[in-house]
C-alpha distance (Angstrom), angle and dihedral (degrees) to the residues before:
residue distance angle dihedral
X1 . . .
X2 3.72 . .
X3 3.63 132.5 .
X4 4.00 116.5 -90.2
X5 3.46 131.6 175.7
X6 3.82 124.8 -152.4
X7 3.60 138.6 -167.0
X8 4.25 111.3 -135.3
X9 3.62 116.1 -179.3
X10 3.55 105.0 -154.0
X11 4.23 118.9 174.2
X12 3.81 99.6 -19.4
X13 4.15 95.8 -40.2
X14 3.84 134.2 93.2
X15 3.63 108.8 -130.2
X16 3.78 109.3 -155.0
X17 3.78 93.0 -145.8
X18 4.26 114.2 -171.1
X19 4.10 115.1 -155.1
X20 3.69 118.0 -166.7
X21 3.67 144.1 115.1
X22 3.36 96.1 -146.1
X23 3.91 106.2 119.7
X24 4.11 86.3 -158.0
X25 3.90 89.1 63.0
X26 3.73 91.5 39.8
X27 3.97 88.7 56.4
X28 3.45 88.7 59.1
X29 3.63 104.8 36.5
X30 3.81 81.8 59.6
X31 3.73 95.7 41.2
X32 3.85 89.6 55.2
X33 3.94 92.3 53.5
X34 3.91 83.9 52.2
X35 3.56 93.0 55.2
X36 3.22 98.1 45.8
X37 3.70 101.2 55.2
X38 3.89 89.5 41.8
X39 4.07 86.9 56.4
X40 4.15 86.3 50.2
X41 3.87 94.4 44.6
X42 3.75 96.1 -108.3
X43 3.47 111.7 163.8
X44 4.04 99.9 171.9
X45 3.84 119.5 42.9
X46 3.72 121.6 -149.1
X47 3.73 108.2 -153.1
X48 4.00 127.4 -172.1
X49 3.80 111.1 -139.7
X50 3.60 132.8 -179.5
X51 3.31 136.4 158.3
X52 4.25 139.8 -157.5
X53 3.27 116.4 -144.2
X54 4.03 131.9 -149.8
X55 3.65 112.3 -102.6
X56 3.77 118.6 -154.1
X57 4.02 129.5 160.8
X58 3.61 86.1 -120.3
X59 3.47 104.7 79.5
X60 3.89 104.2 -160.7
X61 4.72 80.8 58.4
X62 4.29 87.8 46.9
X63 3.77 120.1 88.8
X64 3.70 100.4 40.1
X65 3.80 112.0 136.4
X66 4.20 115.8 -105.2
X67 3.81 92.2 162.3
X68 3.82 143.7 42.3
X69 3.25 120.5 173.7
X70 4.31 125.1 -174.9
X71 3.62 120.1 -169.4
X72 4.00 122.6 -177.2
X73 4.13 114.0 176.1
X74 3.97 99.7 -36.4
X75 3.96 100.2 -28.4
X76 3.91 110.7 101.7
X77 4.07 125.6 -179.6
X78 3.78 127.8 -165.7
X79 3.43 118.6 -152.2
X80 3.95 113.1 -156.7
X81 3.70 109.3 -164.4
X82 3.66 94.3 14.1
X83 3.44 93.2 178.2
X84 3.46 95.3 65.7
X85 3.69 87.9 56.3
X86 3.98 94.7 48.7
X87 3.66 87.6 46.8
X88 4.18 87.1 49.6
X89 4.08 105.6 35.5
X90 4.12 91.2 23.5
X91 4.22 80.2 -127.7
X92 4.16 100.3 -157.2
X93 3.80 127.3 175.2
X94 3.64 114.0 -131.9
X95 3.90 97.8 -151.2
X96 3.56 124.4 -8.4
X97 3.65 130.6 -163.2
X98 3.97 124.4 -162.8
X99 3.90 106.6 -135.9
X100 4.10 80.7 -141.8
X101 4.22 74.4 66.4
X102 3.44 96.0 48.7
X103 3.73 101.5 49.5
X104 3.89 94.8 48.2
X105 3.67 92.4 46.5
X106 3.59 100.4 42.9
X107 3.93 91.9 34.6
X108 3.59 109.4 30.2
X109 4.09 102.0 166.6
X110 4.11 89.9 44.0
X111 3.57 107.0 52.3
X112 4.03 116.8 52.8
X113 4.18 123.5 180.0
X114 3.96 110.0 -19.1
X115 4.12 105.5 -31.7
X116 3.60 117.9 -156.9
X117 3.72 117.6 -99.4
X118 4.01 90.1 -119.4
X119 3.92 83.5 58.7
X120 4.04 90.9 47.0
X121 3.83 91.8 45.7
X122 3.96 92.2 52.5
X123 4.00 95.2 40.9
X124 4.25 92.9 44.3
X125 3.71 113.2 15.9
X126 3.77 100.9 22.5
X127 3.10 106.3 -134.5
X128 4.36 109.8 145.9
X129 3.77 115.8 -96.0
X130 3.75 91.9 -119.7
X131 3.73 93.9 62.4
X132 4.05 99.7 63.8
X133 3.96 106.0 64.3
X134 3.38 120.9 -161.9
X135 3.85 103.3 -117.2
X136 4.05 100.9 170.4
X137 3.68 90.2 94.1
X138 3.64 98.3 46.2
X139 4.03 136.0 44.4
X140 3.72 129.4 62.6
X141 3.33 105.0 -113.7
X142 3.27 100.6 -175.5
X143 3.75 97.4 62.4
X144 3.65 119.8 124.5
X145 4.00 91.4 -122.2
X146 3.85 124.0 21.6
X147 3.28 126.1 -135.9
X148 3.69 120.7 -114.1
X149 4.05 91.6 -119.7
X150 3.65 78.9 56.4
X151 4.01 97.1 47.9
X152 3.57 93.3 44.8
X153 4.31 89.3 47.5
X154 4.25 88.0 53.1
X155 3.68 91.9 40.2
X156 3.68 93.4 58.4
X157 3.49 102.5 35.2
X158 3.74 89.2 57.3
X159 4.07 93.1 41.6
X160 3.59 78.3 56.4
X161 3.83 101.5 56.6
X162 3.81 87.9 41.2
X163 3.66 91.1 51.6
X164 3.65 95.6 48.4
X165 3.81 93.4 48.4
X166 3.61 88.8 54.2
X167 3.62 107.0 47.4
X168 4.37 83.5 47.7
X169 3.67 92.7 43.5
X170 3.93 111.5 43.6
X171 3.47 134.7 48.0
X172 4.19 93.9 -125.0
């Protein structure tokens, strides 16, 4: 598979969303984001991640990873065969926060169990239930080219996690 980038629009932004599984583009898709917050005087990152896993009836051959995606502001990558490029780049995550987390600790009375993220983007970020589909029980993720419904699902799912992050986490 090649490298293609694709533009989502997803709740009034354009998510420039990067698919590859090329660990030479992912360097530098990652390098960019670097440089960019080190040019703005950004000391502390937030990153969206999410990840699809394999499903398989076997259960001991399910939950292998076939997606990563990273979103910072309105730039998204997804990583086919991540573990290729964690094996390669040894990719690690300082400290990571589940939004889940966030939205119990920050609202405790609001946010019961595990909520959905559709129900976390309405209550925090705002964005209308309708808009964030639930796309872990649908999409082969393992195919050798997505689909744009599929690009467009991963794209906002992940501008979603980012988004929430960021409105919990900083003071803008």
């Amino acid at each position: 598979m090649k490298t293609s980038h694709h533009l989502v629009e997803f709740y009034g932004k354009t998510i420039d969303t990067t698919v590859t599984n090329e660990a030479s583009t992912a360097e530098h898709w990652i390098q960019s984001i670097i440089n960019s917050s080190n040019q703005h005087g950004v000391l502390n990152r937030i990153v969206g991640i999410d990840f699809k896993f394999i499903r398989h009836p076997i259960v001991s051959m399910s939950n292998k990873i076939a997606l990563m995606q990273l979103c910072v502001g309105t730039k998204c990558l997804i990583l086919e065969n991540s573990r290729k490029l964690s094996d390669e780049y040894e990719i690690s995550v300082k400290q990571k926060v589940d939004v889940h987390f966030l939205a119990k600790r920050w609202f405790p009375l609001s946010y019961k169990g595990r909520p959905t993220l559709r129900s976390l983007a309405n209550g925090i970020v705002g964005f209308p239930k309708r808009t964030i589909e639930n796309c872990n029980k649908k999409g082969d993720w393992e195919s050798r080219v997505l689909i744009t419904n599929s690009l467009t699902k991963l794209a906002s799912m992940c501008s979603t996690c980012y988004s929430i992050g960021h409105m919990v986490l900083t003071d803008d």
